[in-house]
Structure formats: structure tokens, C-alpha cells
C-alpha positions in Angstrom: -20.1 56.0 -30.9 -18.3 52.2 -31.2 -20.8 49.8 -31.7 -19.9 46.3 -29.8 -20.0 43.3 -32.0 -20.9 39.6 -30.4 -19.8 36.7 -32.1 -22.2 34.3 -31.7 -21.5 31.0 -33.1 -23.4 28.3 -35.1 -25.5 26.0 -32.7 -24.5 23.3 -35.8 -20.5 24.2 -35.4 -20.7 24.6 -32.1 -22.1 20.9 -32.0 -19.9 19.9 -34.4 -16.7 21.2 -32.3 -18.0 19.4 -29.2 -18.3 16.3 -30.9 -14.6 16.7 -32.3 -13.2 17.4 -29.0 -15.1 14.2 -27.4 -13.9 11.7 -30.0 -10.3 13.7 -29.3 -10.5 12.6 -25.9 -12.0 9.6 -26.3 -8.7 8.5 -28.6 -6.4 10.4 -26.3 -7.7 7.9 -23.7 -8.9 4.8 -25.6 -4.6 3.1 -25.7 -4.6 3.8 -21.8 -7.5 2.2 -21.5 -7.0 -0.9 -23.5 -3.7 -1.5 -21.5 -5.7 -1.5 -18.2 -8.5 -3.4 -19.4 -6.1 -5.7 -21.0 -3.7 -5.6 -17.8 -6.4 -5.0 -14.9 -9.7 -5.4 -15.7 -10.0 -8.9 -17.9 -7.8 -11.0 -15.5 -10.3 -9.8 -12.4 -13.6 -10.6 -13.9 -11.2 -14.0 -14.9 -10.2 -14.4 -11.7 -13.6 -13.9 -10.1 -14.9 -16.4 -12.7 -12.8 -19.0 -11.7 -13.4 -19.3 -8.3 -16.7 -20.7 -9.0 -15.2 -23.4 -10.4 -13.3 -26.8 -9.2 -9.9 -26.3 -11.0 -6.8 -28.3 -10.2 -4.6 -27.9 -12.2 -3.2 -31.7 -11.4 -6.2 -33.3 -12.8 -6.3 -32.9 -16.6 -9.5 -32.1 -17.9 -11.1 -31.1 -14.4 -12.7 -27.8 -14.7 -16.2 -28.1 -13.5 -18.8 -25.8 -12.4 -19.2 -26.3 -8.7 -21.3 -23.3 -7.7 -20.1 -21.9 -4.2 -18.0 -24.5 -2.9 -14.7 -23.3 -3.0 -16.1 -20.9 -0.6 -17.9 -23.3 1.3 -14.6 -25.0 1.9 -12.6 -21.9 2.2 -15.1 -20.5 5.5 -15.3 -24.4 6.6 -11.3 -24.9 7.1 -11.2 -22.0 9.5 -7.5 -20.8 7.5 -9.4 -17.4 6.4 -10.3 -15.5 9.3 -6.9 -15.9 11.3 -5.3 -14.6 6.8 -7.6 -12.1 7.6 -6.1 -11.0 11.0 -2.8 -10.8 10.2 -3.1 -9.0 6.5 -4.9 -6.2 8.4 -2.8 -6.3 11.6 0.2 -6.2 9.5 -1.6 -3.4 6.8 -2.3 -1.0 10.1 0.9 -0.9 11.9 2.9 -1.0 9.0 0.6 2.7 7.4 0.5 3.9 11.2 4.1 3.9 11.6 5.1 4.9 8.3 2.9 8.0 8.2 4.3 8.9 11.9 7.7 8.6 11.6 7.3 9.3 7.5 6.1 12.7 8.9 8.7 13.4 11.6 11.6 13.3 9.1 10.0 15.1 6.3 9.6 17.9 9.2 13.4 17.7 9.5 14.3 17.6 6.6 11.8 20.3 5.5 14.1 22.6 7.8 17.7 23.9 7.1 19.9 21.0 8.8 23.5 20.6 7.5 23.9 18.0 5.1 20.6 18.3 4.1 20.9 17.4 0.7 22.8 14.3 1.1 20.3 12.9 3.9 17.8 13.4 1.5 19.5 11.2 -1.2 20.8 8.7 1.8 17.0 8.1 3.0 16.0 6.7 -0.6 18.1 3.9 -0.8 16.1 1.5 0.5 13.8 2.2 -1.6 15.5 1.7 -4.8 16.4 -1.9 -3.1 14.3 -4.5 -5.2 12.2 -6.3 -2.7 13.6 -9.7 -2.6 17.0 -8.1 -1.9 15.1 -6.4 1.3 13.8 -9.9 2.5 17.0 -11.6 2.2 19.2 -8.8 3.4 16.8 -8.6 6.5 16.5 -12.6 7.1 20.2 -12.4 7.1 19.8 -9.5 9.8 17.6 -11.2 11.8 19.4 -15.0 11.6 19.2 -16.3 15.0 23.4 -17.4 15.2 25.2 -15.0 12.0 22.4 -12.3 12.2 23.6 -8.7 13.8 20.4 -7.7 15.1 20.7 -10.7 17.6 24.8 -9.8 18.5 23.9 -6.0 19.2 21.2 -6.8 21.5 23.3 -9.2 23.0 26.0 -7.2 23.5 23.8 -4.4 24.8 22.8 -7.2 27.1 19.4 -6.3 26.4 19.1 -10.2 25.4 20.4 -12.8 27.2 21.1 -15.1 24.1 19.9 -15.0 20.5 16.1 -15.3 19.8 14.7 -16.6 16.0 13.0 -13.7 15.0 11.6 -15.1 12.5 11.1 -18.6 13.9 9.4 -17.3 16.6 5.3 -16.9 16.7 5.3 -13.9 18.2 8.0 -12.5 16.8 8.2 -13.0 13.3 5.2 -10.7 12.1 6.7 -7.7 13.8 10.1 -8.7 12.3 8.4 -8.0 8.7 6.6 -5.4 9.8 9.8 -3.4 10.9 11.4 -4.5 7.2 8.8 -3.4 5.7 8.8 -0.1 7.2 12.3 0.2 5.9 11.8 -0.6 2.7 8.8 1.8 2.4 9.5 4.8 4.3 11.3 6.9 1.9 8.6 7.0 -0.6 6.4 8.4 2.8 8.7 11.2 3.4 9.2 11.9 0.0 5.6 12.5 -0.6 5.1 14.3 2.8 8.3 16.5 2.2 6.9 17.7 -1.4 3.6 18.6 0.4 6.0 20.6 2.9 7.7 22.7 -0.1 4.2 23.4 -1.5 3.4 25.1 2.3 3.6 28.8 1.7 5.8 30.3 3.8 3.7 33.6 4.6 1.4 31.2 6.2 4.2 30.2 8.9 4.9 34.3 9.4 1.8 34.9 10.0 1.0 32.6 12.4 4.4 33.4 14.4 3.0 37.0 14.2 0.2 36.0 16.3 2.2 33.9 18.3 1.5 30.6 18.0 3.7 27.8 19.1 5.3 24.8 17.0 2.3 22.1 18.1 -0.3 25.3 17.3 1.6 25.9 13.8 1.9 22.4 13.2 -1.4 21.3 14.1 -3.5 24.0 12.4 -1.5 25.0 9.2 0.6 22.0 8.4 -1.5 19.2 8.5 -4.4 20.7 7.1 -1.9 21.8 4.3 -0.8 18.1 3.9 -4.5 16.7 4.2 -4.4 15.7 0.3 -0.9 14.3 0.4 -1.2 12.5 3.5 -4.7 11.1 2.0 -3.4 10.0 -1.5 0.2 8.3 0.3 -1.4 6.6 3.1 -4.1 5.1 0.4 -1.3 3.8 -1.3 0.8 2.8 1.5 -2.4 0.4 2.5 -2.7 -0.7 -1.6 0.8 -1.3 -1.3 0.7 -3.4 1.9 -2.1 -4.9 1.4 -1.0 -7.0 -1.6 2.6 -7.7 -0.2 3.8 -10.7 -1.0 7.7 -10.9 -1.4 8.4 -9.8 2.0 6.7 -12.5 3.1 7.2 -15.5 1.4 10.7 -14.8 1.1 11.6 -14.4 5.1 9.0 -16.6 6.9 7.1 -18.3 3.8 3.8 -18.1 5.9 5.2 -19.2 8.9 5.6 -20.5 11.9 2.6 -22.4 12.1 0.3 -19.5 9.8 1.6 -16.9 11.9 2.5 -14.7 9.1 -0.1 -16.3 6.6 -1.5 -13.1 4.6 -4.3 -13.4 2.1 -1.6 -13.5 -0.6 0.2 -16.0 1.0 -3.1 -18.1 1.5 -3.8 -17.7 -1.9 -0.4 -18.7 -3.5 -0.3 -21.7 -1.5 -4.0 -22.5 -2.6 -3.1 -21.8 -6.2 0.4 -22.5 -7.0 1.2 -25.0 -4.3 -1.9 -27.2 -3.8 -2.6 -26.0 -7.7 -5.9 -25.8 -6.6 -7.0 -22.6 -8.7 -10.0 -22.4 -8.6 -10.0 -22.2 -4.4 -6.9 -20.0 -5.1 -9.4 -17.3 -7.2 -12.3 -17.6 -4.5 -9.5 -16.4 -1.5 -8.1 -13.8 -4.2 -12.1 -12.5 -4.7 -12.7 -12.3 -0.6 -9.2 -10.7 -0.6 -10.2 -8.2 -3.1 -13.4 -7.2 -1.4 -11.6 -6.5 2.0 -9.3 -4.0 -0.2 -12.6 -2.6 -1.8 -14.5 -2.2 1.5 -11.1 -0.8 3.2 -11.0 1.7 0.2 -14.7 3.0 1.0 -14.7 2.9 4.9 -10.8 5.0 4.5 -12.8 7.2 1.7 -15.9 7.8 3.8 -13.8 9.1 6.9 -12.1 11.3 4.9 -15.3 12.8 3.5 -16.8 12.9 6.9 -13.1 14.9 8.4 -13.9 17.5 5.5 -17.4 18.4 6.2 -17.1 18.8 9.9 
């Protein structure tokens, strides 16, 4: 008869080989840490400090405690509400269309097309454009008398004679909304694509076994399979867009007449044109809470999509 034997170990060495493996992780993690704190963390709670204070940078020596009134005169000028409009106008379309046409391709490219390969390494270039490149090549685009947008559609006879897209009110924010969708969609359907290779394929035999259709299969085994991807790239398409800044200052510089005025662009203006920092903080604090209450209301959705 075999006798089993337990090994039971010392509740000291046991203790003492949790403790190990804590301070192992905590080390692991302690550089990474520093750099963010350093990088992230310090010039926020900066930042935030700031904005209570009257700091321009044009009066030596002025750096005064002034309680809330950089706010006070940030809601009072009436600039904020219209930054606010357009960031997230600009932040919604910009996500909405990426994800939609961001998912289209990856479905075509997910299949066996010829020249598959090669479309694939085509559709990243413009993402491996730096962005100032993108906003000059696209201002040069849309130019109202050398620009080739404005000779195709003239041509077409779609337009009658060259508009200024980007002189325009109404036209410039949806002329950086459509560069900015070129300059971002490949990382979309790069993600999405992945999340289409991860798909097993038995799931797609099955359900053609049962006979379901392509809007059935797609509906009720692809996007459920790509719920995590499309949560994690569309978060970080709105990050993304939410803090763009080149695009911006670089084709339109704000304008015409605040039409494409972002938060960042309010607060650069605040801060390194006016040199009024400490105004330039309190816009960068308000802007940072619309990203943080963004974050939780697109979390909270999420969550609720998962229990139901």
C-alpha cells in the first residue's frame, strides 16, 4: 500500500516568498512608474496648480494667487462653450467614421482579394506620414486656386468655381475632419483586421451550417468577437482626437473666425500666444475633465452593453 505524502510548507517561508515576490514586482514596476509620474503625473497636478494662479509670463515677477478667476474669466468671455462644441463635434464624427469605414476594409481585407498583401502595406502609409506633413500636404489639397480637390470637382462640374475649404466657416472643420480620417484610418483597420484573424474560423462553419446569412454572421459572431478590439481602438481613436493639435493649427490655425477653435487650440493661444499661463492651465484643467467624464460615460456604456 503507497502511502501519499503532502508537502505542506512553512506558514513563515511561505510568508517570506510572498513578500519576495511583492518587492519583485514592485521593482519590476517601480522605473515604469517613475517615467510616468515624472512624464504624466507631476506636470498635471502642475498644470492644475497653475491655473489658480495669475501668470503672464510678460510681466516679470507676476505670479499671484488669484483663487478662481481664471475661470471666472474663462466662463465670462463666452470662447469655451462654442471650444467645447467643436472638440467634441470634431472627436464624434471623426471615431464614427473611422470605426465605420475602419471596419468595412478590415472586412475586405480579412477576405482572399488579389493583391491582398500589397493593399495591406499601401493602406499604412498615411499613417507613417508625420502629422505636420498631413496638414500641409492636405492644405495644399484643398488651396482654393493650386489645390486638386477644387480642379476635380470642377471639372466633374460638381462645383461651379473653386470654394476655400479651409477659409470657409462651414467648411473648414469638415475639411480636417476628412484629413484626419486619412491620417488615422489605417491604425483602425489594423486593429480591427487583427481582431478578424483572431475569429476562429469554425465559428463561421458553423453558422453557414445553420444557414445564416452575411448581416446574421456578421452581426452575431463578428462583432461580438471584435467587442474588445473595437472598445480599446475607438477609446483611443477619441484620446487621440481629442488632444489633436497639429492638424489644426497647422491648416486653419483656429480659424475662420473660431470655427475650428479646439480646446487645444484655445489653450495654446491662452498660453503661448497671449502668454497668459495661468488662464492657459485653467482651459487645459476643464479640457481634461471633458476627457475624464468622456472616458467614464464611454466606460459605463460599455459595461451596461455587457450585462444586458
Amino acid at each position: 500500500m503507497q502511502t501519499e505524502k503532502m508537502v505542506v510548507l512553512n506558514p513563515a517561508n511561505a510568508t517570506r516568498k510572498k513578500t519576495q515576490d511583492r518587492l519583485f514586482i514592485f521593482f519590476a514596476l517601480l522605473p515604469a512608474f517613475l517615467v510616468v509620474a515624472t512624464c504624466c503625473f507631476i506636470p498635471v497636478v502642475q498644470s492644475i496648480a497653475m491655473s489658480f494662479f495669475k501668470y503672464v509670463l510678460s510681466r516679470s515677477g507676476d505670479y499671484l494667487w488669484n483663487n478662481f478667476e481664471n475661470y471666472r474669466q474663462i466662463f465670462s468671455e463666452g470662447d469655451l462653450l462654442p471650444a467645447i462644441r467643436v472638440t467634441l463635434l470634431y472627436v464624434f464624427v471623426v471615431v464614427a467614421v473611422q470605426l465605420s469605414l475602419g471596419l468595412v476594409l478590415a472586412v475586405i481585407l480579412n477576405k482572399s482579394i488579389a493583391g491582398r498583401k500589397f493593399i495591406r502595406s499601401l493602406i499604412l502609409l498615411p499613417w507613417v506620414v508625420p502629422t505636420i506633413i498631413t496638414a500641409l500636404l492636405w492644405a495644399w489639397l484643398f488651396h482654393t486656386q493650386y489645390g486638386i480637390v477644387n480642379f476635380i470637382l470642377v471639372q466633374l462640374h460638381i462645383l461651379e468655381k473653386p470654394v476655400s475649404w479651409l477659409g470657409d466657416i462651414q467648411l473648414a472643420l469638415p475639411s480636417i475632419m476628412i484629413t484626419s480620417v486619412w491620417k488615422q484610418l489605417p491604425l483602425m483597420v489594423l486593429m480591427l483586421l487583427a481582431g478578424l484573424q483572431s475569429i476562429p474560423l469554425e465559428m463561421y462553419e458553423a453558422a453557414l451550417i445553420d444557414g445564416a446569412n452575411g448581416l446574421k454572421t456578421f452581426l452575431h459572431i463578428t462583432l461580438p468577437f471584435l467587442r474588445n478590439v473595437i472598445r480599446t481602438t475607438v477609446l483611443m481613436s477619441i484620446i487621440m482626437n481629442f488632444k489633436q493639435f497639429p492638424l489644426f493649427w497647422t491648416m486653419t490655425g483656429g480659424g475662420p473666425v473660431n470655427a475650428t477653435t479646439t480646446l487645444a487650440i484655445y489653450s495654446y493661444k491662452n498660453a503661448f500666444v497671449s502668454l497668459n499661463f495661468g488662464k492657459g492651465a485653467a482651459i487645459a484643467t476643464i479640457w481634461l475633465l471633458i476627457l475624464l467624464l468622456t472616458y467614464f460615460i464611454y466606460d459605463k456604456v460599455f459595461k451596461v452593453n455587457e450585462i444586458e
